[in-house]
Backbone as JSON, one array per atom type, in Angstrom:
{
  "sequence": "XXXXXXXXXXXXXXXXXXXXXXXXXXXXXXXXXXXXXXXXXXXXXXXXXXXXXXXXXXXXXXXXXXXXXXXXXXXXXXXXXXXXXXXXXXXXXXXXXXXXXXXXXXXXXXXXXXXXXXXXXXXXXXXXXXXXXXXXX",
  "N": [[15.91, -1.36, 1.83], [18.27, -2.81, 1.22], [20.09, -2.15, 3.44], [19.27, -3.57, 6.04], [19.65, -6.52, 4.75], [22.12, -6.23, 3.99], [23.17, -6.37, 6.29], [22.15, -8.38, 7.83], [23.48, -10.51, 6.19], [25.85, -9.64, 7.33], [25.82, -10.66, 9.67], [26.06, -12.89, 9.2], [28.41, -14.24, 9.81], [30.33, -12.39, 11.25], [30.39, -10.81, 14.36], [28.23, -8.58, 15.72], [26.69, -5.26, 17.1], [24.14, -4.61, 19.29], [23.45, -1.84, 19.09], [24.33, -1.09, 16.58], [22.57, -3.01, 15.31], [20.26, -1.21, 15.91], [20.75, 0.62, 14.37], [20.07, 0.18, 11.7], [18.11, -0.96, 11.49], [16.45, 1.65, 11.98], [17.59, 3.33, 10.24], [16.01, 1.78, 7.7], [13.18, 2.49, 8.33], [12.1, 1.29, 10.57], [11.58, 0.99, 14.27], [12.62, -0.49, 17.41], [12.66, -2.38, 19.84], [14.03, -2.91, 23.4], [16.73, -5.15, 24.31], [17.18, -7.72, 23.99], [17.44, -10.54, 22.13], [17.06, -7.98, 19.76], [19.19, -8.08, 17.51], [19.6, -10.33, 16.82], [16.68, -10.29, 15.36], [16.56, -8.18, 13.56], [18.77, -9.42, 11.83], [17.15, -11.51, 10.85], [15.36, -10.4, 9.26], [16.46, -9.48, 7.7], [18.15, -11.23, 6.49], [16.2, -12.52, 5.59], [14.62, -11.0, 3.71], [16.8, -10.88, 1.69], [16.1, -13.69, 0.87], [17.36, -15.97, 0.78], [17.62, -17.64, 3.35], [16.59, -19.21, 5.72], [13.85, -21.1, 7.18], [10.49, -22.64, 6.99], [7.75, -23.06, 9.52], [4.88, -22.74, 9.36], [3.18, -22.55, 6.97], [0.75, -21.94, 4.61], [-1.13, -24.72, 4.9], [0.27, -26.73, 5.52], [0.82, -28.18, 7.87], [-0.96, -29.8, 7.92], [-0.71, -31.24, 5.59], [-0.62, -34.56, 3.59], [1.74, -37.66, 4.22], [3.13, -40.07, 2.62], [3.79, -37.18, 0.37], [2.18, -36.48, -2.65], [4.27, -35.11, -5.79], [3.03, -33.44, -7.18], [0.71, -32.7, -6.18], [2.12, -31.13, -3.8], [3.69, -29.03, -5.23], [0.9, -27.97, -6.04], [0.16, -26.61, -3.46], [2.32, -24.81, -3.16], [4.76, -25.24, -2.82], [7.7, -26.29, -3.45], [9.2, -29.07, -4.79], [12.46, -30.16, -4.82], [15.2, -31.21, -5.8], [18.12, -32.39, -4.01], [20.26, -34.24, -4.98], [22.6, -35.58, -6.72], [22.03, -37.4, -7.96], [19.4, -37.57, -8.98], [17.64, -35.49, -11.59], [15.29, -34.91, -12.16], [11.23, -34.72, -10.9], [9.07, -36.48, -10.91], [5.56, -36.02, -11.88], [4.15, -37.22, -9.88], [5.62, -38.57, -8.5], [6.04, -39.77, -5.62], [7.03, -38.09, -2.21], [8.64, -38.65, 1.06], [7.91, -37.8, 4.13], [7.8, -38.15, 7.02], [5.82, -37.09, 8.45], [6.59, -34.46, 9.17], [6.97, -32.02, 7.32], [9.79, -29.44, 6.69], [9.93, -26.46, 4.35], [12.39, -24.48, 2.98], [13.51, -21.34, 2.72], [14.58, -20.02, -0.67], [15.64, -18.75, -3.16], [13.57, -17.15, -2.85], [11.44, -18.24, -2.51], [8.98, -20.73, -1.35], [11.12, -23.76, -0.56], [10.87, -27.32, -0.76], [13.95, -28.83, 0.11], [15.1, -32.13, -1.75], [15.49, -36.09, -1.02], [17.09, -38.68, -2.67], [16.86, -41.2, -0.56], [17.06, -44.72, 0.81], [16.09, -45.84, -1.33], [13.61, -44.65, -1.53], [12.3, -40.78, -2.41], [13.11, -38.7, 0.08], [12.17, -35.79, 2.13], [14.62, -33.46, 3.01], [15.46, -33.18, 6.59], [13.37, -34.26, 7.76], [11.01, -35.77, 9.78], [9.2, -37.4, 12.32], [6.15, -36.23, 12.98], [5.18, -35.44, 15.72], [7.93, -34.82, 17.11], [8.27, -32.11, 17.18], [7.11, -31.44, 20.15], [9.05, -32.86, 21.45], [11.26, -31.25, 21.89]],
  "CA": [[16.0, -2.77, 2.16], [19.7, -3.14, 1.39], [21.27, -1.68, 4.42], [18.99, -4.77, 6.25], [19.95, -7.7, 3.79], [23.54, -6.29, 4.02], [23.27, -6.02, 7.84], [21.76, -9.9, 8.19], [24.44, -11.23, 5.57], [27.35, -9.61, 7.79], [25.71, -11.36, 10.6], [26.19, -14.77, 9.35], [29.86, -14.21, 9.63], [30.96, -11.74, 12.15], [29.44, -10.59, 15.6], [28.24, -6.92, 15.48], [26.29, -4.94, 18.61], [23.11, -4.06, 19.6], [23.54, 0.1, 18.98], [24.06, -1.34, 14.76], [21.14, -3.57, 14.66], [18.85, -0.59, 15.93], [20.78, 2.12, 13.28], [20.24, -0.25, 10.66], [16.48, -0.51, 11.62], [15.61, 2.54, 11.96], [17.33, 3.31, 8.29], [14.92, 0.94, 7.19], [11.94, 2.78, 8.93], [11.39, 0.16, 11.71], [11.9, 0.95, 15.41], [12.9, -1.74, 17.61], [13.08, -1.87, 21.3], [14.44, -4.21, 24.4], [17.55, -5.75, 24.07], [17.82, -9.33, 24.2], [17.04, -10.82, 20.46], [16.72, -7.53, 18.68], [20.09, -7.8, 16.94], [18.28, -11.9, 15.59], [15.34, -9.85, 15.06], [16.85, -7.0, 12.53], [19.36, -10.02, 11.16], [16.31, -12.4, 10.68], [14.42, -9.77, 8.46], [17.4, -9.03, 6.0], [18.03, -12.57, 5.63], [14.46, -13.45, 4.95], [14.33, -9.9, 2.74], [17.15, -11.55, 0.62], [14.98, -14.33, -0.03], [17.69, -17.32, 0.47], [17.56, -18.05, 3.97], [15.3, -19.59, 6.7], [12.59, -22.17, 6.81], [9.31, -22.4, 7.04], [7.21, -23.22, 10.49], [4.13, -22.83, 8.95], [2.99, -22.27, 5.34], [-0.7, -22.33, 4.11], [-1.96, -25.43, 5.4], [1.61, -26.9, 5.86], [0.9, -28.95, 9.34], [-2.5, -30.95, 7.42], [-0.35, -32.17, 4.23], [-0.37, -36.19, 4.1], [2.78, -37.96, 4.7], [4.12, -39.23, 1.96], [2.79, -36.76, -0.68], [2.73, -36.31, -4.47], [4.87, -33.69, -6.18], [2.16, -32.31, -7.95], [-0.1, -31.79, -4.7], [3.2, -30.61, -3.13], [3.17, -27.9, -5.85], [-0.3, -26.72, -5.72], [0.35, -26.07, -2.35], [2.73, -23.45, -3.23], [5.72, -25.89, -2.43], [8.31, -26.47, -5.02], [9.9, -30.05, -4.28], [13.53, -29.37, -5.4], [16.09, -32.69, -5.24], [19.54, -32.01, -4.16], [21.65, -34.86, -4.95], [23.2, -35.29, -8.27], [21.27, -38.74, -9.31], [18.05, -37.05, -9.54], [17.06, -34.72, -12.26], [13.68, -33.78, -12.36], [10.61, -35.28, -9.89], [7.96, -36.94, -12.14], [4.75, -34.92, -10.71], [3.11, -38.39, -8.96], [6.21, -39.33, -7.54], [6.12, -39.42, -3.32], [7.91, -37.25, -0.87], [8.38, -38.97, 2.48], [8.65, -36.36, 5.04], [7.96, -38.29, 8.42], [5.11, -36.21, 8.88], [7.07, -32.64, 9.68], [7.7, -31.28, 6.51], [10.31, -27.9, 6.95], [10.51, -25.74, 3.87], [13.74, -23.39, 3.04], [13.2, -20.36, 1.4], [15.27, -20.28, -1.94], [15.57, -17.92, -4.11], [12.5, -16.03, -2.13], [10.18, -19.28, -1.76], [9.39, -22.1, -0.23], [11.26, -24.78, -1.3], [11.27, -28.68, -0.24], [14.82, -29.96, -0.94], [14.33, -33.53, -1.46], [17.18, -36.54, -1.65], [16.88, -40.24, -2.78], [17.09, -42.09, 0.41], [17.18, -45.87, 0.74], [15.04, -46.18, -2.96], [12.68, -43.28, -1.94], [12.28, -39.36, -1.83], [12.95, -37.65, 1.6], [12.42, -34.75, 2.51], [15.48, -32.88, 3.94], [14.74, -32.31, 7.77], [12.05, -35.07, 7.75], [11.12, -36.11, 11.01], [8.12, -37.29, 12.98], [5.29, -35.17, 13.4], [5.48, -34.99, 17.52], [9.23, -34.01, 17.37], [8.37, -30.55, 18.03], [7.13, -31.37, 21.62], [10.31, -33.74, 22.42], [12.16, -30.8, 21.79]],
  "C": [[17.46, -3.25, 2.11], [20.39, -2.84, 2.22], [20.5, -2.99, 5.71], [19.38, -6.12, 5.86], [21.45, -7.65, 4.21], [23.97, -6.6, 5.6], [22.78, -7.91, 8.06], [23.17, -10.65, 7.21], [25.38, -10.91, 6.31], [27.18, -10.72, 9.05], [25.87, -13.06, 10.83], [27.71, -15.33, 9.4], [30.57, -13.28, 10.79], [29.81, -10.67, 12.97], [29.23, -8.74, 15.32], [26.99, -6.69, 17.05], [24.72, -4.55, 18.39], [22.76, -2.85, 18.83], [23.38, -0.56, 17.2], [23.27, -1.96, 14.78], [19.91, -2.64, 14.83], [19.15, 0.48, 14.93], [20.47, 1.37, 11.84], [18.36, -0.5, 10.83], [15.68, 0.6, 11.8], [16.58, 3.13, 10.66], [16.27, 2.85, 7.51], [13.53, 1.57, 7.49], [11.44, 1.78, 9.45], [12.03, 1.15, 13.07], [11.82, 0.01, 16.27], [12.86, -1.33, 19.08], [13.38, -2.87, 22.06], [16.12, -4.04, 23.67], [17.93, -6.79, 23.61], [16.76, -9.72, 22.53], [16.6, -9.97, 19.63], [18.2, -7.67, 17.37], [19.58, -9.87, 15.78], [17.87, -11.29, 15.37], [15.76, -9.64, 13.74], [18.14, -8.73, 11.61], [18.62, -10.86, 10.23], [15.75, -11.52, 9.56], [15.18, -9.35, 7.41], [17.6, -10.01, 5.76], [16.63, -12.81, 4.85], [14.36, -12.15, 3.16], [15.29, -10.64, 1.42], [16.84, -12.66, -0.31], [15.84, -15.89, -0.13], [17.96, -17.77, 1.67], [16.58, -18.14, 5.21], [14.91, -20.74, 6.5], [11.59, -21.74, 7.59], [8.63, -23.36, 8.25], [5.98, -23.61, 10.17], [4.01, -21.94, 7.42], [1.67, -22.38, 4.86], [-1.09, -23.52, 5.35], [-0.62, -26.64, 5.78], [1.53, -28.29, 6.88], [-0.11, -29.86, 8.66], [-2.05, -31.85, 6.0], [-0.35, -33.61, 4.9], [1.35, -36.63, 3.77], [2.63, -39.45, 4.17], [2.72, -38.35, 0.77], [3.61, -36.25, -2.12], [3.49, -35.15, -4.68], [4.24, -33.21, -6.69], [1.16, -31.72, -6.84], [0.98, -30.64, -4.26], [2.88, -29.04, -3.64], [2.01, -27.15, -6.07], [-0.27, -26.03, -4.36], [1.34, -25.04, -2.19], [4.38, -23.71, -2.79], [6.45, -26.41, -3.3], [9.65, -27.55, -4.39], [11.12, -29.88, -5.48], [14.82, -30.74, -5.04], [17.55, -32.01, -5.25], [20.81, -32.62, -4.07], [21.56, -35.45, -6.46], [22.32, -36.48, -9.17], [20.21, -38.47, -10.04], [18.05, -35.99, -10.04], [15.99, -33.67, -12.06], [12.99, -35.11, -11.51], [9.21, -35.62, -10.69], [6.59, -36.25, -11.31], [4.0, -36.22, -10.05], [4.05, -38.97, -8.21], [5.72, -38.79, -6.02], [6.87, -39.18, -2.56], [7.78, -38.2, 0.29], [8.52, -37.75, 2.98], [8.47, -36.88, 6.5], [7.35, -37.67, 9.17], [5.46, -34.44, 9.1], [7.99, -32.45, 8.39], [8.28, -29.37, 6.61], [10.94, -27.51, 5.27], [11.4, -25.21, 4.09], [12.82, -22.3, 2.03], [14.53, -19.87, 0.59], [15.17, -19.6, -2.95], [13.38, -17.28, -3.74], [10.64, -16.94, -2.4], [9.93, -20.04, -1.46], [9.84, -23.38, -1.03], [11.4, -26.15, -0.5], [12.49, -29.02, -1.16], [14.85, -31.5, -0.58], [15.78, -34.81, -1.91], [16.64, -38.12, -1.98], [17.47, -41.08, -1.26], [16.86, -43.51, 0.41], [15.69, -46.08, -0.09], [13.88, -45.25, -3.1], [12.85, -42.14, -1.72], [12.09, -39.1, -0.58], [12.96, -36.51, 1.3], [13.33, -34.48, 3.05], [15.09, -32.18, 5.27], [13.56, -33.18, 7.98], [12.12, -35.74, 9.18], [9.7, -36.32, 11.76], [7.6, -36.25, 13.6], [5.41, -34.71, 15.24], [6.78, -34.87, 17.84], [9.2, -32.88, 17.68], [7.96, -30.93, 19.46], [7.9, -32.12, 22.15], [10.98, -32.55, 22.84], [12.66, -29.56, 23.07]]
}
């Protein structure tokens, strides 16, 4: 797994070719084929393998959460609301997430995390955005 992880971390920094994203997958015991997005492909799977980058599309039941929702639902759902601006501490477990309907996990130390910020007096979600934004897009 480390010649993947190492191979997606160089990629977030300097361009590398085709011919190294398929010797670095088939180290790994994968075989890969085509051209066009295997060198994302093999980058995408050592990032994710490291466990601190991406987000999440779908997640369990992800698309059916309510909008805003508790931090303790949040967390049974396997979602670990995570605040990332300096005022906030800790997330009392009844406080309320906005998310604008389209909540996008990160994965963070290898799971899904909501980071969450005090916005004009309530919790956002980071990335919060009306639910039918994916088909503007």
């Amino acid at each position: 797994m480390a010649p993947l992880i190492e191979f997606g971390l160089t990629c977030t920094h300097e361009v590398t070719t085709l011919e190294r994203a398929k010797e670095v997958a088939a180290q790994a015991g994968a075989q890969v084929f085509g051209a066009i997005g295997v060198i994302g492909a093999v980058a995408a799977v050592g990032l994710t393998a490291h466990g601190w980058s991406g987000r999440f599309i779908e997640f369990g039941d992800l698309r059916a959460l309510p909008d805003p929702i508790r931090v303790d639902d949040l967390i049974a759902h396997g979602i670990m609301p995570t605040p990332i601006d300096r005022a906030t501490r800790a997330l009392a477990p009844g406080a309320l997430i906005h998310c604008g309907g389209w909540l996008s996990p990160r994965l963070w130390a290898g799971r899904p995390v909501a980071p969450v910020e005090m916005k004009y007096g309530r919790f956002v979600a980071l990335g919060a955005r009306p639910r039918d934004a994916e088909t503007a897009e």
